[in-house]
C-alpha positions as CSV (number, residue, x, y, z in Angstrom):
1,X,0.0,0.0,0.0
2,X,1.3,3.7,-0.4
3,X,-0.9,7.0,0.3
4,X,-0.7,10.0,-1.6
5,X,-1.8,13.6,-0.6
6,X,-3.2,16.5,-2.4
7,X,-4.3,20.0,-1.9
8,X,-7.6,20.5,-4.0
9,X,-7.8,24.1,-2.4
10,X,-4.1,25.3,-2.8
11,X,-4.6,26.3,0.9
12,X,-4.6,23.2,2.3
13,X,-8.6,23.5,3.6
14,X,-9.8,21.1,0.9
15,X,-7.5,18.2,1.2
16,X,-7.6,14.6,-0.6
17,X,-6.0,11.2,0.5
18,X,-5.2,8.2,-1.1
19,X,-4.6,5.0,0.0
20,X,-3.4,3.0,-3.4
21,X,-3.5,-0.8,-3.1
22,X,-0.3,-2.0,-5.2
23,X,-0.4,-4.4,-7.7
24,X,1.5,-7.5,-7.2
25,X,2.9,-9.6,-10.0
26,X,1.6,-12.7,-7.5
27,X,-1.8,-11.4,-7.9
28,X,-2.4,-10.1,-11.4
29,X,-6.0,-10.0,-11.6
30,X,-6.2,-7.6,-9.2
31,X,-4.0,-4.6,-11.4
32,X,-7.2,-2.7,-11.3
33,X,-10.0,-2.4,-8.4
34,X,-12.8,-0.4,-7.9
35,X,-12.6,2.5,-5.0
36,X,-14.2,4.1,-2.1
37,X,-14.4,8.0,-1.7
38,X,-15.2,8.2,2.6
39,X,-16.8,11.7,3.2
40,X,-16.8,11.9,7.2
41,X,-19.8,13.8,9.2
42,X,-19.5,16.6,11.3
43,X,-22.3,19.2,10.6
44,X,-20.0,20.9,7.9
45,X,-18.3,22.7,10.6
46,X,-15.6,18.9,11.2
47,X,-14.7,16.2,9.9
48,X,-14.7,13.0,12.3
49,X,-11.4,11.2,12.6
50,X,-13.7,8.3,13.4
51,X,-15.5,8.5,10.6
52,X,-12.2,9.1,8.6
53,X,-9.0,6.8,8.7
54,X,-11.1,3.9,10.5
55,X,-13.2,3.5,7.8
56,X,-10.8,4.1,4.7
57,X,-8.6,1.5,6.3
58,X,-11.7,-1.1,6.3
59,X,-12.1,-0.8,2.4
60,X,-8.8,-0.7,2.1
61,X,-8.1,-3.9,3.6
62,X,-11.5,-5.3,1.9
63,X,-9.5,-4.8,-1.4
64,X,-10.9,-1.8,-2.3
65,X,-8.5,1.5,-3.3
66,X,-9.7,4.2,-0.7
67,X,-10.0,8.2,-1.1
68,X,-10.6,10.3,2.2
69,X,-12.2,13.3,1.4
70,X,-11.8,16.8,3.7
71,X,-14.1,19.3,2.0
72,X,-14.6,22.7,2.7
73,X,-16.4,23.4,6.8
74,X,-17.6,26.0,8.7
75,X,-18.2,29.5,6.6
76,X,-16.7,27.7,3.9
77,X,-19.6,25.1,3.4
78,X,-22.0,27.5,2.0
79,X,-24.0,25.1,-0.8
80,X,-22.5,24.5,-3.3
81,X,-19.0,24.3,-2.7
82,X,-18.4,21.0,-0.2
83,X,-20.3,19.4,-3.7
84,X,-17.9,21.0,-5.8
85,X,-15.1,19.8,-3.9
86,X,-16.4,16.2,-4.1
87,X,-17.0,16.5,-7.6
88,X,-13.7,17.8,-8.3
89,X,-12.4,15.0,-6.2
90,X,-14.0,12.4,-8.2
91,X,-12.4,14.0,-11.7
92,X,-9.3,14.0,-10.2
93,X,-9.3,9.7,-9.4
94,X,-11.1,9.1,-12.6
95,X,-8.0,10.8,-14.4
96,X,-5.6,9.2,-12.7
97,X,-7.5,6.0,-13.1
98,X,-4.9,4.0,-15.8
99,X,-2.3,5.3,-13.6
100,X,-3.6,4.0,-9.9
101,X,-5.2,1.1,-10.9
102,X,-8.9,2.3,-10.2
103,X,-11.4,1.1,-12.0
104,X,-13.0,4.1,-12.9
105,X,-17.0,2.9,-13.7
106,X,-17.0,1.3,-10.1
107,X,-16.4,4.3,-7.6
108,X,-18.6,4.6,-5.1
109,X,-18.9,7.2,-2.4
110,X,-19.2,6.5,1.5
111,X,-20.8,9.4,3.5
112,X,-21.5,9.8,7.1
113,X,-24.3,12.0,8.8
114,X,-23.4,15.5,6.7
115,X,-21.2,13.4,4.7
116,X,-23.8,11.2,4.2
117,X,-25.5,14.2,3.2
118,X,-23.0,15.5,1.2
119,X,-22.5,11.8,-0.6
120,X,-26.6,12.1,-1.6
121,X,-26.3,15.6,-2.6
122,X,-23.7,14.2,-5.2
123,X,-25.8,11.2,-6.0
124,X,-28.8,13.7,-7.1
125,X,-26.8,16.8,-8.3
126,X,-24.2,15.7,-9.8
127,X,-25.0,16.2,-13.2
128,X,-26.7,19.7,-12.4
129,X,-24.9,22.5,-15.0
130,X,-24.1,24.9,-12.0
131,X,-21.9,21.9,-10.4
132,X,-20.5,20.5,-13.3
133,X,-19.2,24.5,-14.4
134,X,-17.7,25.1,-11.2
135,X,-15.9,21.9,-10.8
136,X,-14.8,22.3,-14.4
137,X,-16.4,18.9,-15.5
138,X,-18.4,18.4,-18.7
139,X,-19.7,14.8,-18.8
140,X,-19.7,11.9,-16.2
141,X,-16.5,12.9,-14.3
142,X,-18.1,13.3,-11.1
143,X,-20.8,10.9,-11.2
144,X,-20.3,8.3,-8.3
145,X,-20.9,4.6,-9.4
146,X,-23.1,3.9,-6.3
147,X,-24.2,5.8,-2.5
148,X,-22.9,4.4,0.8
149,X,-25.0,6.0,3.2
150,X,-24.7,6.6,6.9
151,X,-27.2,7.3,9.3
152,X,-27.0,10.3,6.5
153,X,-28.7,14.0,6.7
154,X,-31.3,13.6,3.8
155,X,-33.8,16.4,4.4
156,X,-33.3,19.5,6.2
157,X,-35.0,18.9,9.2
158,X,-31.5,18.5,11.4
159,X,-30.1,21.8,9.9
160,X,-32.9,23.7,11.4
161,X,-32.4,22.5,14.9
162,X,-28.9,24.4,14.9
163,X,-29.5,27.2,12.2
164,X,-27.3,25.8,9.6
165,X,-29.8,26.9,7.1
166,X,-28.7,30.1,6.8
167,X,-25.1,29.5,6.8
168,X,-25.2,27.0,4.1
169,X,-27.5,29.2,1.9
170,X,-24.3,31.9,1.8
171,X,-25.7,34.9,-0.1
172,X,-28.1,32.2,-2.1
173,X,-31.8,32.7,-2.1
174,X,-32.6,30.6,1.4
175,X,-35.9,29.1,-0.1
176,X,-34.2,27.9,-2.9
177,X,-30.9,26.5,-1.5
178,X,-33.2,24.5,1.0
179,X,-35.0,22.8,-1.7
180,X,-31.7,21.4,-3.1
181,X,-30.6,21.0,0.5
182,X,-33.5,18.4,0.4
183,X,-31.5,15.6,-1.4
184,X,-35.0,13.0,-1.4
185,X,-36.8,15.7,-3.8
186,X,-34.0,15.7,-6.2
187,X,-33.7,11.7,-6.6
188,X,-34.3,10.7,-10.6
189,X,-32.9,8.5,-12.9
190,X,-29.4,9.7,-12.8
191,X,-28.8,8.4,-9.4
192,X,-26.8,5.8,-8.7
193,X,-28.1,2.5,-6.8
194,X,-27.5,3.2,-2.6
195,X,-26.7,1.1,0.1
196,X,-27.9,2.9,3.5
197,X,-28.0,2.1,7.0
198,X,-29.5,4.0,10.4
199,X,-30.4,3.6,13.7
200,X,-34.1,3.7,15.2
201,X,-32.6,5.1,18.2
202,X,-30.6,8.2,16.3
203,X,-30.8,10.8,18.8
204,X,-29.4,13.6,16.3
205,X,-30.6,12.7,12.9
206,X,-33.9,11.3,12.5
207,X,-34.4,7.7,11.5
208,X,-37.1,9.0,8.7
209,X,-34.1,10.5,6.4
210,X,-32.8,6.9,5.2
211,X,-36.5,6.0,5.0
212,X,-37.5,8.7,2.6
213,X,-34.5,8.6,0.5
214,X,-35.4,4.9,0.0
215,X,-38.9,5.9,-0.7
216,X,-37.5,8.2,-3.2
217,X,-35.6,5.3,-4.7
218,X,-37.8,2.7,-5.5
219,X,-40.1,5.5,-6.3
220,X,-37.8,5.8,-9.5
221,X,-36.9,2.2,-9.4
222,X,-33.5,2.8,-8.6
223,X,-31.7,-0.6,-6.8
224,X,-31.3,0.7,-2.8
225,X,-30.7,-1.9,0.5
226,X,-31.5,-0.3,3.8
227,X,-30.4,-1.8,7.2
228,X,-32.3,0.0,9.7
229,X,-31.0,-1.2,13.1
230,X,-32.9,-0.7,16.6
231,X,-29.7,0.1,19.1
232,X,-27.1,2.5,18.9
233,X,-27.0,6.6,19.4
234,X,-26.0,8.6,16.1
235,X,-22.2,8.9,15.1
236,X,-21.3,5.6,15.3
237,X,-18.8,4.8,12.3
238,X,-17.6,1.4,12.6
239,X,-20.0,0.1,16.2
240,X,-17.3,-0.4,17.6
241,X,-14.7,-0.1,20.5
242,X,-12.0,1.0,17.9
243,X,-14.3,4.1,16.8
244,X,-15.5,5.5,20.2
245,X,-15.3,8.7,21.5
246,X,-16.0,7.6,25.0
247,X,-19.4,8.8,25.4
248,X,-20.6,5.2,26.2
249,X,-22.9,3.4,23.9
250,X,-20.4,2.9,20.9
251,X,-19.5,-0.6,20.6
252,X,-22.9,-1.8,19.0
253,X,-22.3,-5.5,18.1
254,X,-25.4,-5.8,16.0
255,X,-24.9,-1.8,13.8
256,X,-21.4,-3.2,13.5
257,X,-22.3,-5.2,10.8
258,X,-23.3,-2.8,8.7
259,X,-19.8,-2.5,7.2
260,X,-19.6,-5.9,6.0
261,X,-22.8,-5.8,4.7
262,X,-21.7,-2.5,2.7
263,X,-18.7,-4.5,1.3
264,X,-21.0,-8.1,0.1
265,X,-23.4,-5.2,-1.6
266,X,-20.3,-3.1,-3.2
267,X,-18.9,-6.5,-4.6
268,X,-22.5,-7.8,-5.7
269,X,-22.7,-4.4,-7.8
270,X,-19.6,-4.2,-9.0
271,X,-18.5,-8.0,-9.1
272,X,-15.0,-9.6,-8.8
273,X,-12.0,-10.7,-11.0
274,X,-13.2,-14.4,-12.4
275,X,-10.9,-16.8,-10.6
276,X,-8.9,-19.7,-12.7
277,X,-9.4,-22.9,-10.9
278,X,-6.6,-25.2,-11.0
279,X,-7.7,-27.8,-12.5
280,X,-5.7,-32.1,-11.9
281,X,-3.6,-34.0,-9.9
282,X,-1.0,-32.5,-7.0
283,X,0.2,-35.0,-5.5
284,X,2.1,-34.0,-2.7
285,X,6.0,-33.8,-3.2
286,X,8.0,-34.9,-0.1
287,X,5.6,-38.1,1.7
288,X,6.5,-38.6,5.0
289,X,9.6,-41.4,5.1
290,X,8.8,-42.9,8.6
């Protein structure tokens, strides 16, 4: 494995990592794999280290290539630039795809609570002209190949409990930026099949998000599975010990599953390298001389 840095911003505020599976000559069907861009939560204001390295290195060691994705926060976040980051993200891999191996029709984006929000937002605006202008795309450079979603912001009813409304309409019309804001209303054709997963007991970001972004799915019979687990508090990342913050309640045996599941649906969609069998007799070189 090697990781590779780079600066999206030229500041250092918009930040991309890589972590590059490398081929081996003892494993040649694997020169090229699909990849995972993680988009941690944090209310646009963080990014959470839990939801960050932890879950990169999880892909990572499930085969996939992994991206980790700092986008723009706090006065910065003002709609639409986190998505323009992303997209320019997702340019960026696709055109070094030849070079690091990634196959570039099966990228899909992981996204946790606002990253999950920001991962929908891409999955229903990514093709939207103002987007694709300011990232400096013109076709399908930013379109993600599928939506992992995580206990994810879909409508706007969080952002009004703290006022981020306001600060992520900028100097945009308010009623307008919270209709995009609304990612379930935007949800057609064009966007990609989603794997998502929640808690009943979310205590931050209602349960009801996954459910109507589902709902919004099959309503355009778009391919979605949805794990909707009864334990657990919101901002969970992995369920387990290695992700809590300490608060108590973070090592969720059952929620914990969820990123296995992710990786059997990722593989299902994307499918793996068709194995030779070896095929006759090996019998066995040095039998025991007794």
């Amino acid at each position: 494995m090697r990781t590779e840095s780079f600066d999206l911003s030229g500041d250092g505020r918009v930040t991309l990592k890589a972590y590059l599976r490398e081929p081996k000559p003892e494993m040649p069907i694997w020169e090229k794999r699909p990849a995972v861009v993680v988009c941690p939560g944090g209310g646009y204001g963080m990014c959470s280290q839990r939801e960050g390295d932890p879950i990169a290195l999880s892909y990572l060691a499930a085969g996939f290539h992994v991206f980790l994705l700092t986008y723009s926060l706090g006065e910065k976040a003002a709609f639409p630039q986190p998505l323009v980051d992303l997209s320019q993200a997702m340019a960026l891999i696709r055109s070094h795809a030849a070079e690091w191996g990634v196959i570039s029709d099966q990228i899909a984006v992981c996204g946790f609570s606002a990253g999950g929000h920001l991962t929908a937002s891409l999955g229903v605006h990514w093709n939207r002209p103002e987007i694709q202008s300011l990232a400096g795309v013109t076709g399908e450079e930013n379109r993600p190949n599928a939506l992992i979603l995580g206990y994810p912001v879909i409508t706007t009813s969080w952002m009004d409990h703290d006022g981020c409304v306001p600060r992520l309409a900028g100097e945009r019309d308010e009623a307008e930026t919270r209709d995009l804001l609304n990612c379930q209303r935007h949800v057609g054709k064009h966007t990609p099949p989603a794997f998502l997963f929640h808690t009943y007991e979310d205590n931050c970001v209602p349960v009801e998000d996954s459910l109507v972004f589902a709902a919004a799915l099959a309503a355009c019979d778009i391919p979605f599975e949805l794990h909707i687990f009864e334990k657990g508090v919101h901002g969970l990342a992995l369920g387990t010990s290695q992700t809590s913050n300490g608060w108590g309640g973070h090592d969720e045996p059952d929620f914990a599953k969820w990123m296995d599941l992710s990786i059997r649906w990722l593989w299902n969609r994307f499918g793996q390298p068709a194995l030779e069998p070896k095929t006759g007799d090996f019998p066995r070189c040095r039998p025991y001389q007794g």
